[in-house]
N, C-alpha and C positions, 0 to 999 in steps of 0.2 A: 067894691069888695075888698076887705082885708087883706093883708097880702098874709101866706103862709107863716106858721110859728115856726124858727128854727133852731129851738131851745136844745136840742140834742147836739149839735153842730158835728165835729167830724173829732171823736172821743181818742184819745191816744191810743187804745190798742183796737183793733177793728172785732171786730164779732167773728166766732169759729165758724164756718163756712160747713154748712150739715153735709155727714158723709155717704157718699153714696151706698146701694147693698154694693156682695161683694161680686155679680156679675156684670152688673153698668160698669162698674169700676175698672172692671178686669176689659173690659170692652172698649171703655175710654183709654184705658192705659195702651190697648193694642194699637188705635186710631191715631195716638199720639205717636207713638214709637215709629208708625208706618210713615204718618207725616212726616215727621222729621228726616227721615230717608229720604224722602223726594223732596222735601226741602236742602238737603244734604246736595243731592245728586243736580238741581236743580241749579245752585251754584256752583258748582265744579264745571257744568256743562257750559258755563255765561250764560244761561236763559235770564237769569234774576237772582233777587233777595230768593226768592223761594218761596216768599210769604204766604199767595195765592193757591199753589199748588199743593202746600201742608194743608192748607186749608178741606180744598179740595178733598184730599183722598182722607185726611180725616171723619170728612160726612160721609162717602163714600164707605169707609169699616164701621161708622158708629154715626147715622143720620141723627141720633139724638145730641149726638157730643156739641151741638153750640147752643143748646135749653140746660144742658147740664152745666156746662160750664161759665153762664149765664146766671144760674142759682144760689141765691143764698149773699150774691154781692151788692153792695150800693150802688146803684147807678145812675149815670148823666148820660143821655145822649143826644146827637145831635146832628140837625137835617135842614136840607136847602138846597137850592141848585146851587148857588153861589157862597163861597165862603165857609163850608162845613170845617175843611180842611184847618183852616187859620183859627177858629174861632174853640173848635175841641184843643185845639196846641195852646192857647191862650188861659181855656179853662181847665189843662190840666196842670199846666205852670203855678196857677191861683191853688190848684189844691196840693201840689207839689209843693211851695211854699208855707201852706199850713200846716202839713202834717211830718214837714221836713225832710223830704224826701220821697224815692221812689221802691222804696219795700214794698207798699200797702198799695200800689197804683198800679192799673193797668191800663195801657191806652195803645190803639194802633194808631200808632205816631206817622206811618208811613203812608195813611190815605185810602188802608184797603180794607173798605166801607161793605163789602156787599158780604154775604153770608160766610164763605170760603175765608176773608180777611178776617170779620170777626170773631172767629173761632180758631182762626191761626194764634191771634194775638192772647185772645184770655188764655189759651194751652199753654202760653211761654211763660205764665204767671200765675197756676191753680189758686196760691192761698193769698192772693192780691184780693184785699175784700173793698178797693174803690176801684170801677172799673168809669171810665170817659170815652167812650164809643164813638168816633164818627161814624152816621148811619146814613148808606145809600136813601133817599125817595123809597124807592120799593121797597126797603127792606126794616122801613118804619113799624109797620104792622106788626110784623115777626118779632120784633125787639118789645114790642110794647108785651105782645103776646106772651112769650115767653118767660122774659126778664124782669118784668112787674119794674121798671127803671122809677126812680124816684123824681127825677129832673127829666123834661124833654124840650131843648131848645129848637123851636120851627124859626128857620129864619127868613124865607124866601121864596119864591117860585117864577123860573123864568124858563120858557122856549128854549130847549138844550135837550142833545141829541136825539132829533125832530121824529126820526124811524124808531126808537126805542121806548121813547115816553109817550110819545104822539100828544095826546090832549093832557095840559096837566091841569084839569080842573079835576081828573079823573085820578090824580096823585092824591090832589087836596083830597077828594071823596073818602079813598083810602085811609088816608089820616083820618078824617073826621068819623071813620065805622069803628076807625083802632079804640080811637077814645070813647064812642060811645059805648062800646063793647066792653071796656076795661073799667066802666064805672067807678066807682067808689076808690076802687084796688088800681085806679090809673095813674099814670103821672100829672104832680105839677109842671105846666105847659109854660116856659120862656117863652111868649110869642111877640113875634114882629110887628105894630100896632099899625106900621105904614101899609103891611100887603095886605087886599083886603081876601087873597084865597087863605093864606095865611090865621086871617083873623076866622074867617068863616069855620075851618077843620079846626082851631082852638076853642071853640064856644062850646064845644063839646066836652071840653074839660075837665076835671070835677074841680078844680081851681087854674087861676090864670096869674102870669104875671107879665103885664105891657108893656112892652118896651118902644117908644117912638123914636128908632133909627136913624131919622131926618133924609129918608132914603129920595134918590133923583129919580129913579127908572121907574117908570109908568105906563109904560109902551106894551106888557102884558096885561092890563088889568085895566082893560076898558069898562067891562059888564059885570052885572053883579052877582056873584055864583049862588045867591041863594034864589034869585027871580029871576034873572037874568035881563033885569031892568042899567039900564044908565048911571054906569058912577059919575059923582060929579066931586072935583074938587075946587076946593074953595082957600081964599088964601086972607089969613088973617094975622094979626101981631104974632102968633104963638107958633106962627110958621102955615105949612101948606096941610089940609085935614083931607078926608075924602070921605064922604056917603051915597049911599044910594037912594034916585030920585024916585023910584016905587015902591018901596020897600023898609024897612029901620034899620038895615045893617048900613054899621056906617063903625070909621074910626075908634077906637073906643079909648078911656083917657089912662096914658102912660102911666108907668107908676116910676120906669127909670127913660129919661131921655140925653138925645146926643144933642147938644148945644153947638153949634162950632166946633172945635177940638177939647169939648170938654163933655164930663157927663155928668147929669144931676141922680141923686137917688133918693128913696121913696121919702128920709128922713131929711131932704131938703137940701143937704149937703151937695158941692160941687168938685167933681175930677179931673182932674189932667191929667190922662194916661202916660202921657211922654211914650209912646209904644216906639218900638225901632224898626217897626213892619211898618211901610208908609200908605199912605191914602185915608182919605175919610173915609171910607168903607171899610177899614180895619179899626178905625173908631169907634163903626158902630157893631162889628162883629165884638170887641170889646164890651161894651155896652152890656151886650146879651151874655157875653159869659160872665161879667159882673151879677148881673142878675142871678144865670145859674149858681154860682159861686155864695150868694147870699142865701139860698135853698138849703145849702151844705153846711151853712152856722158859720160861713168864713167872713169878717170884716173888711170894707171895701180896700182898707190901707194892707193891707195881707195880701191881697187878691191882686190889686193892682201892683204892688212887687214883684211879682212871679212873672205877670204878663210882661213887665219890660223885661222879662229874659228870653223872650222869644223873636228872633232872630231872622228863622227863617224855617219857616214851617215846612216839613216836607219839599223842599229846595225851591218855593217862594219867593223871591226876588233876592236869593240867590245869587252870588257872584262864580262863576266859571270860568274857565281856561280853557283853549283852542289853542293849541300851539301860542304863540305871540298874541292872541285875540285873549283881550278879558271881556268877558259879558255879563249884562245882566241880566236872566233870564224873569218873565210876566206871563202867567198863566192865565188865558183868557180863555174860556171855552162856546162862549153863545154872545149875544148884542150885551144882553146886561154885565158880562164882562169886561168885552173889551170896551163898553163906555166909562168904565171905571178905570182900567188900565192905560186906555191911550194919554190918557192927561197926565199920565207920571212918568212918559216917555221923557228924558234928558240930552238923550246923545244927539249928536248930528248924524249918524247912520244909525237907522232901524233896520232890526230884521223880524220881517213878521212871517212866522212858520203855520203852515195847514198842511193837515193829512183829514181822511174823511174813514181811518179806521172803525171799529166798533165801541171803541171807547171816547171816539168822537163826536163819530153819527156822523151816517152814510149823507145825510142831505147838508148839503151847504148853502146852501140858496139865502141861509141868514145874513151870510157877506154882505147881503143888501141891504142890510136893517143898520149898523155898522158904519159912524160919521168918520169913514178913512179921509175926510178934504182935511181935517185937522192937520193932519199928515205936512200938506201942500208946505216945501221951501226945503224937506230934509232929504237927505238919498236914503232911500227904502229898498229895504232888497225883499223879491217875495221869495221864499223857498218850500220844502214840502211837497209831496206828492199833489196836492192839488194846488201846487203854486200860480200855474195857469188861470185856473178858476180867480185868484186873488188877484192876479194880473190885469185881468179886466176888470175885473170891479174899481181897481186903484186908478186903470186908466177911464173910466167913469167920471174919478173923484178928482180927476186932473190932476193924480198925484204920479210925478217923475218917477221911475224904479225901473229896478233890473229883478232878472226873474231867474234864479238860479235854480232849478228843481232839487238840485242835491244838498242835503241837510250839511253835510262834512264840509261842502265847497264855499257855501255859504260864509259860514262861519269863519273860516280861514281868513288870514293877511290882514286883519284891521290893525291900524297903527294907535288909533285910538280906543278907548271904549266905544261899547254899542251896548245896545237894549235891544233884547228878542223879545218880543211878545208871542207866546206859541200856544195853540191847542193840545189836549192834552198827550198824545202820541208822540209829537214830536217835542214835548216840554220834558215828557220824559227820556226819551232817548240824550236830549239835550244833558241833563241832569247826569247821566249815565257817561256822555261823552267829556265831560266838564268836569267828571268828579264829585258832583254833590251828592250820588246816589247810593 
């Protein structure tokens, strides 16, 4: 299949944004005002930015104010369990760099994906007509629904916050009803050509564009969500492919791929991101917003400028301060993170933080899934309300450590640098404690 025309590309001055009557208006405007209050009050009290809580009671005066405010803008959004975060920072940098700035741009830069976030952030910017959405798993639907988005990049799907998502083949479903249902009027889908839930909720598309990630984690994606037959992967010069042995869903062929530390695109041409976000898994989050970035009429040499000025995406490997302690903070949230994270571990002390809050997920039982022997020769400190829990598992892995339960004590007295790796509770408190936030 062709890949989309993007003869329009992203035109100097953005299109007038239609205006509401004048009782939405007046309704929107009260939702906003009230937000802002508790936004206001929100940080004066140290709860937070605020972000959430505008959010909040903004639906709460005007349940329509995130379809409205959603209307009439260009948009890119963007979903996964892993990686959403990095890869909208990366692709709004690519369209920040094109259109020179941040006038015409709205993006919630800060991570806060779910309905409340998303409508906190477009209200901070009504006549921003390029909106870059990082969007919650669930809250995929609704975006498509409402927002008619022009770009939707799927990147992923892994085991993450076990009691919340429970079954995510039942995420994929979701996706793949959004698309069927958005026919014609849906977005062009960025999709991951490695996952095959992924690939399955993309075929619903009314166009596609493939990206082969060169992704390692397989460990969710045994069976095949259209039969429920046996994937099988198979390993040839072009790298590792995967189909299914019942069935035709199988791999389908990229149109932009991650070679090593470099990326090909559809016109044959090859890239060296140079990104200053580390790991090959920010390669190929790059990757995919290259692709989205190329939907929008932007050139890869544009796009790939912007992304190396991304640094540290919503306080991503992050450098912090603890009294005398510098760290580096790793946000790992489920196995397919921390297999990606633990290998960019450097220091001789690690500090690995768990909590099993609600933006965790009450089950931690994943800790098992989780190669902690890597570990084995460094001193590792566990901390976190469920540090106990990590404690055993580490001593499982025959990995040496002390088990500090308190985040603060943890982190105190290193002489040297360290590397936290933490889930997402304690990575933000971290963030907050260190300054980054």
């Amino acid at each position: 299949m062709p890949l989309p025309e993007t003869t329009t590309g992203l035109v100097p001055t953005g299109p007038r944004r239609a205006r509401l009557g004048i009782i939405p208006r007046l309704r929107l405007r009260a939702a906003t005002w009230a937000g802002d209050v508790a936004a206001t009050a929100s940080r004066l009290a140290g709860r937070g930015t605020g972000t959430a809580i505008r959010g909040q009671v903004m639906l709460k005066v005007d349940p329509k104010a995130m379809a409205e405010l959603l209307a009439g803008r260009r948009i890119a959004a963007v979903s996964g369990t892993n990686g959403k975060t990095t890869t909208t920072h990366l692709l709004t940098a690519a369209v920040r760099n094109a259109v020179g700035g941040d006038d015409r741009l709205v993006h919630n830069a800060d991570g806060a994906n779910l309905h409340s976030g998303i409508t906190s952030a477009l209200s901070a910017k009504p006549a921003a007509d390029l909106a870059i959405l990082e969007t919650d798993e669930r809250v995929v639907a609704d975006v498509v629904r409402l927002g008619k988005p022009e770009v939707l990049v799927l990147l992923n799907f892994s085991r993450d916050q076990l009691d919340r998502h429970h079954e995510i083949k039942a995420l994929a479903r979701a996706w793949r009803n959004a698309l069927i249902d958005a026919g014609d009027e849906g977005p062009v889908v960025v999709a991951n050509a490695d996952e095959p839930l992924v690939v399955w909720a993309a075929h619903a598309a009314k166009q596609t564009v493939w990206v082969d990630t060169a992704g390692s984690w397989v460990q969710d994606a045994a069976l095949c969500p259209e039969c429920g037959g046996t994937l099988l992967r198979t390993e040839s010069a072009g790298g590792t492919s995967w189909g299914c042995r019942d069935c035709s869903l199988a791999e389908p062929q990229a149109d932009y791929r991650v070679v090593g530390e470099k990326i090909s695109t559809p016109d044959g041409r090859v890239w060296h991101p140079q990104l200053q976000v580390p790991g090959k898994f920010n390669i190929s989050n790059a990757a995919c917003a290259l692709a989205a970035a190329g939907l929008f009429g932007i050139d890869p040499q544009t796009a790939i400028g912007g992304m190396q000025t991304v640094t540290s995406p919503a306080g991503r490997f992050g450098t912090a301060h603890f009294g005398s302690t510098t760290a580096r903070l790793l946000l790992a949230k489920n196995p397919a993170g921390w297999a990606e994270a633990l290998p960019l571990v450097q220091t001789e002390t690690v500090i690995l933080a768990i909590d099993s809050a609600a933006a965790d997920g009450r089950d931690v039982s994943w800790l098992w899934d989780v190669e902690y022997e890597q570990l084995a020769g460094r001193r590792v400190i566990a901390t976190g309300p469920r540090a106990q829990d990590l404690a055993v598992r580490l001593a499982y892995a025959e990995v040496e450590h002390d088990c500090v339960p308190d985040l603060g004590e943890a982190v105190l007295g290193h002489r040297e640098p360290v590397d936290i790796v933490a889930t997402y509770t304690p990575f933000q408190r971290l963030r907050k404690m260190g300054g980054l936030a």
